[in-house]
C-alpha positions as CSV (number, residue, x, y, z in Angstrom):
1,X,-22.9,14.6,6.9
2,X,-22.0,12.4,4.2
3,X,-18.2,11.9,4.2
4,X,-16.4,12.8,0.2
5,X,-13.2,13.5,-0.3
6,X,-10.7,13.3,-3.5
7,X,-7.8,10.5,-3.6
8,X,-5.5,12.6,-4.9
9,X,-5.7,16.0,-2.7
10,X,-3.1,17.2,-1.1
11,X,0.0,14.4,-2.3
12,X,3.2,15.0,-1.2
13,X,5.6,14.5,-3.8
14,X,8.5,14.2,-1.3
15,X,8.3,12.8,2.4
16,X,10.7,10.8,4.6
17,X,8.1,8.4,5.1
18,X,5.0,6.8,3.8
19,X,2.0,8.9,4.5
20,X,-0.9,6.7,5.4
21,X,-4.5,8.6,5.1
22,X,-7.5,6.8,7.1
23,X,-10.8,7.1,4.7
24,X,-13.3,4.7,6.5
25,X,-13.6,2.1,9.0
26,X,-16.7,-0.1,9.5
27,X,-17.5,-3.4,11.1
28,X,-13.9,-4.4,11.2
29,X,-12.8,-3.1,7.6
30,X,-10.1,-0.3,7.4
31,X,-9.8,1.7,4.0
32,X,-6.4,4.1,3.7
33,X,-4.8,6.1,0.9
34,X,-0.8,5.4,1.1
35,X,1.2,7.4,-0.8
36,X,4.8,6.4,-1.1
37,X,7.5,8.8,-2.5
38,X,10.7,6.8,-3.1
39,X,10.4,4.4,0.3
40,X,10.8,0.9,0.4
41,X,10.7,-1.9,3.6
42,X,14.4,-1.5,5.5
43,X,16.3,-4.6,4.5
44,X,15.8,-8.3,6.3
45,X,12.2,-6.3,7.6
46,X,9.2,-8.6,6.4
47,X,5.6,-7.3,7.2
48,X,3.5,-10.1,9.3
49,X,0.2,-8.4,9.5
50,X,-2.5,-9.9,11.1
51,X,-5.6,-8.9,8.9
52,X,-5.7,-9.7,5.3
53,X,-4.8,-6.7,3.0
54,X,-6.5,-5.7,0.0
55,X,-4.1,-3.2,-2.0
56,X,-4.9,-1.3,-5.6
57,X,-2.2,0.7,-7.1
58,X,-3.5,4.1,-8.2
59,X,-0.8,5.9,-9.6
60,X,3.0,5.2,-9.7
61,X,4.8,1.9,-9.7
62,X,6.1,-0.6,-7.0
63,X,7.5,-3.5,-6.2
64,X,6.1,-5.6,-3.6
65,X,8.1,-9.5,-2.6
66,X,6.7,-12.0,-1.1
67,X,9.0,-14.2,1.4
68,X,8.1,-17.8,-0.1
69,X,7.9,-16.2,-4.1
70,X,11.5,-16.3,-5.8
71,X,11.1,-12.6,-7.4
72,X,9.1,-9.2,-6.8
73,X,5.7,-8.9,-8.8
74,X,5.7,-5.3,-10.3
75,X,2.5,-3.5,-9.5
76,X,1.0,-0.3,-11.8
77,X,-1.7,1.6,-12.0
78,X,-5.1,-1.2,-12.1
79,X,-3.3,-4.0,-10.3
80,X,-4.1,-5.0,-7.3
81,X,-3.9,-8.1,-5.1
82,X,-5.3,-9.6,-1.8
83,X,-2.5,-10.3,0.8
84,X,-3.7,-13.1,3.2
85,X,-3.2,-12.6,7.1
86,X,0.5,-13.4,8.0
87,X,1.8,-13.6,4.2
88,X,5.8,-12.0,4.6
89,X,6.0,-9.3,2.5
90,X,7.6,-6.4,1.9
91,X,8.1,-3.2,-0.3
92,X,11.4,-3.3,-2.9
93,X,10.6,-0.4,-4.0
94,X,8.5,2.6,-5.3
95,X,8.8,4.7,-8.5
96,X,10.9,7.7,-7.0
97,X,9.9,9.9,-10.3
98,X,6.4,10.5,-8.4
99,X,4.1,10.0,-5.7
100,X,2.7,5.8,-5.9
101,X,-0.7,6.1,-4.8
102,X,-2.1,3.0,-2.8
103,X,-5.7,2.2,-1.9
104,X,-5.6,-0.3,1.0
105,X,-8.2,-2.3,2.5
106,X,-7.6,-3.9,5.7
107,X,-10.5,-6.6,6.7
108,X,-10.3,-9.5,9.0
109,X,-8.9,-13.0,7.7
């Protein structure tokens, strides 16, 4: 069987949380839909992940801040950027109008 799908089945429009889709994984590469509804990273919480990320936004808007960058970069639909391993980052924010749709790619550093 030959795995398909549709990135934007099923998005929830409201959640309390992120909701975080596995679509592959292969020799040590992760690929996930995120859809975020509103949420941003609790304040003073910094992610310290230990694989580079590769994120593209697909729909929506969002903030993301870097801990050693003086101000958020804005992301929209077509931007995407690679986060190193261990870069402090977190979420400001995400358009609460509508669901942000993330593609993610985790891969080792």
């Amino acid at each position: 069987m030959i795995p398909s799908g549709n990135l934007f089945a099923k998005l929830p429009t409201q959640a309390p949380a992120e909701e975080i889709v596995g679509l592959a994984e292969k020799s040590g590469a992760r690929i996930e839909r995120i859809v975020s509804t509103g949420q941003a990273s609790p304040a003073g919480f910094w992610y310290d992940q230990p694989s580079t990320e590769w994120v593209l936004v697909v729909a929506g808007k969002a903030a993301l801040r870097f801990e050693d960058e003086p101000a958020p970069r804005v992301l929209s639909p077509g931007d995407w950027l690679e986060i190193p391993a261990h870069a402090r980052h977190r979420v400001d924010w995400t358009d609460a109008a509508g669901p942000t749709v993330w593609l993610a790619v985790h891969f080792a550093a």
